[in-house]
C-alpha positions in Angstrom: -89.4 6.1 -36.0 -87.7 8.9 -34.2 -84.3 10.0 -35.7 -80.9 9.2 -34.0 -80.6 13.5 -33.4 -83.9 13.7 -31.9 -83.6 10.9 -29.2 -80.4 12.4 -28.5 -81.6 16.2 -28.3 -84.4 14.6 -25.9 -81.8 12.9 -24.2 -79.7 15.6 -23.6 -82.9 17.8 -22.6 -83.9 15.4 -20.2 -80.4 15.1 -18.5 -79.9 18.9 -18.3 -83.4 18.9 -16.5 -81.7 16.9 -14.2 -78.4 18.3 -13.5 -77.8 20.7 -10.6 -77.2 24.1 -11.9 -74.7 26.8 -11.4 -75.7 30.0 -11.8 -73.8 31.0 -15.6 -72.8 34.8 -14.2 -70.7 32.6 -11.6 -69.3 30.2 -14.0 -68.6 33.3 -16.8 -67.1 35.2 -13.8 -64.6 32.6 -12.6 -63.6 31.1 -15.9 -62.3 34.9 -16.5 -60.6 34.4 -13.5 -59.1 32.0 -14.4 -58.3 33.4 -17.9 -56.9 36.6 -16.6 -54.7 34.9 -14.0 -53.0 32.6 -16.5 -52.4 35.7 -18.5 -50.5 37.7 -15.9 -48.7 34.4 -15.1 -47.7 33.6 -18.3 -47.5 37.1 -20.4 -48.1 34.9 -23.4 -51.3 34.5 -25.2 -49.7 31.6 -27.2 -49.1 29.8 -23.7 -52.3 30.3 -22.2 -54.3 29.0 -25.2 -52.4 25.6 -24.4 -52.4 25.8 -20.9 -56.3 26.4 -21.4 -56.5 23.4 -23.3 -54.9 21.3 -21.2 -56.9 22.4 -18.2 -60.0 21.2 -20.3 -58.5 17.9 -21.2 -57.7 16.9 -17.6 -61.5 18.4 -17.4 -62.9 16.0 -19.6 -60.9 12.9 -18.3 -63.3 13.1 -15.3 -66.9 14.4 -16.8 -66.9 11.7 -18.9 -67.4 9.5 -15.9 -70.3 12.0 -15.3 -71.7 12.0 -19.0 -71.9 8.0 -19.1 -73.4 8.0 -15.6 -76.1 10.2 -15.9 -77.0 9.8 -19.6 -76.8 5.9 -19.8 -75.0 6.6 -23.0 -72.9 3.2 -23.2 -70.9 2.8 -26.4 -71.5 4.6 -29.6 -71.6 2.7 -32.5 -69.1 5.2 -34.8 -68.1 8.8 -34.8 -71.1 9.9 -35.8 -72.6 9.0 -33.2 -70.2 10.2 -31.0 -70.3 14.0 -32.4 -74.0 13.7 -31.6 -73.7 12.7 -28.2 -71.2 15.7 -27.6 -73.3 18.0 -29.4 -76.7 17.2 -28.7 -76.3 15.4 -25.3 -72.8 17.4 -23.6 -73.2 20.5 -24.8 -76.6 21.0 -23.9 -75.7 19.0 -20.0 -72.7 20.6 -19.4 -73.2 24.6 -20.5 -77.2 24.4 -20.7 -76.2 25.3 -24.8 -77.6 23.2 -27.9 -74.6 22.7 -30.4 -75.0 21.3 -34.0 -72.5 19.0 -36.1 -71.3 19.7 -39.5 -69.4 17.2 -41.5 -65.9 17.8 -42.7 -65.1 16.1 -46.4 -63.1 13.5 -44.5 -65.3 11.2 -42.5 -62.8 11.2 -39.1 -63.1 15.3 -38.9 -67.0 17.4 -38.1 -67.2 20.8 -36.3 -69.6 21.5 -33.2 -71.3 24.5 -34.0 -72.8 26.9 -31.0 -74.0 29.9 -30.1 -74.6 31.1 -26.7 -71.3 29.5 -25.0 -72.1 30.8 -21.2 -68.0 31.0 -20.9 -67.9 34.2 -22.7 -70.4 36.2 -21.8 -69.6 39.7 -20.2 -65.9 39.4 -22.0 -64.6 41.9 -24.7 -61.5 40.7 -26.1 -58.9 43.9 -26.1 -56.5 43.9 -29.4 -53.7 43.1 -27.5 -55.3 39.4 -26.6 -56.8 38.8 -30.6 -55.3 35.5 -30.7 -56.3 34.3 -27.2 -58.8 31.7 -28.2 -60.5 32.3 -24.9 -62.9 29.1 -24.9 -59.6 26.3 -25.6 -60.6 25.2 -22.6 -63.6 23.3 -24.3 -61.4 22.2 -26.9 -59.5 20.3 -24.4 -62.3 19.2 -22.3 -63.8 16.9 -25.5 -60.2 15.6 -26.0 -59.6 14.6 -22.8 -63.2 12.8 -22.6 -63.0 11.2 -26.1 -59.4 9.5 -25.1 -61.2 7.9 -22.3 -63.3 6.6 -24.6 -60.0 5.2 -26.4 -60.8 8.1 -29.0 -57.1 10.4 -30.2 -58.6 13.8 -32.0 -57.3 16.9 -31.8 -59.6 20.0 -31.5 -59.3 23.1 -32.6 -61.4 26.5 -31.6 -62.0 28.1 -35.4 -64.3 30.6 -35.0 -65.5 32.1 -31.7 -68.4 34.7 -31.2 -66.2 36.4 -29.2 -64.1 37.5 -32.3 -67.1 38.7 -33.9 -67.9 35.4 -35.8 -72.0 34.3 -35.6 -71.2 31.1 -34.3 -68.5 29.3 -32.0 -66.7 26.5 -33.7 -64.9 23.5 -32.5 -63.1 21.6 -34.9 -62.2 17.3 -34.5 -60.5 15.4 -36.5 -60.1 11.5 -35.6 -56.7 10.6 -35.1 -57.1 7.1 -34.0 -59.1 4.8 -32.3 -57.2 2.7 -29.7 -59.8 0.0 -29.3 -61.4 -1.9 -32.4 -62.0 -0.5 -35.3 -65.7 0.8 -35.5 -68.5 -1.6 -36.5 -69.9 0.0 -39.3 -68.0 2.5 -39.9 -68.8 3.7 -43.6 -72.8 4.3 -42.3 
């Protein structure tokens, strides 16, 4: 029998196959656009790392739609299988990336680990901007998906490779879950 994390990896293969492309020197080159516009705006790293996140969430209210469309993904069983479907299945439909899942010691929290985030690429972070965690865009964009999937986390960019850190990490912890309580949820 074929694991949970492969039919998912395939899934998420298979969609991406599917999906209409944008070239990734387009989408690196108008994300830092975007990025360096909020920053004159707002003169405030601070600021721009929430307006960045907020940009995401409202993001991920509407590709969810897309997600459950195109993947047939209906309802995951717990958050387990939920991570997997972000990492495995959106990561890899979304930004062409794949993205692994590590478990925190609490069961509500995991990390998506990736490398290769196509957001960053042709960006060197000056001093001044250290703390602008430049890719809190994604950190919004799985909030605002997982709340319309009556899912409350908050995220959290912990490592980036654009700080000099081997991986990009995403961090989600489980706040609450506005429908009913997940079936099986100690599995």
């Amino acid at each position: 029998a074929m694991s949970l994390h492969t039919k998912m990896a395939r899934l998420g293969d298979s969609t991406f196959s599917t999906m209409e492309k944008v070239n990734s020197e387009l989408l690196a080159m108008t994300y830092g656009a975007l990025v360096t516009t909020l920053i004159k705006d707002f003169q405030d790293v601070k600021v721009v790392n929430t307006e960045l996140e907020k940009m995401g969430y409202n993001i991920g209210v509407r590709l969810i739609d897309e997600f459950l469309a195109k993947t047939g993904v209906t309802q995951c069983r717990n958050l387990k299988e939920t991570a997997h479907s972000i990492a495995k299945i959106g990561f890899k439909m979304f930004l062409g990336i794949n993205a692994e899942v590590t478990w925190g010691a609490d069961a509500r929290q995991f990390s998506i680990e990736f490398k290769g985030n196509p957001l960053i690429e042709f960006v060197e972070l000056p001093e001044k901007f250290k703390n602008l965690d430049y890719s809190n865009l994604l950190c919004g964009v799985i909030r605002g998906a997982l709340h319309m999937v009556q899912m409350v986390v908050t995220t959290e960019l912990r490592k980036s490779e654009l700080k000099g850190d081997p991986v990009s990490e995403i961090y989600v912890t489980l706040k609450q879950h506005l429908a009913e309580k997940f079936k099986g949820e100690d599995d």
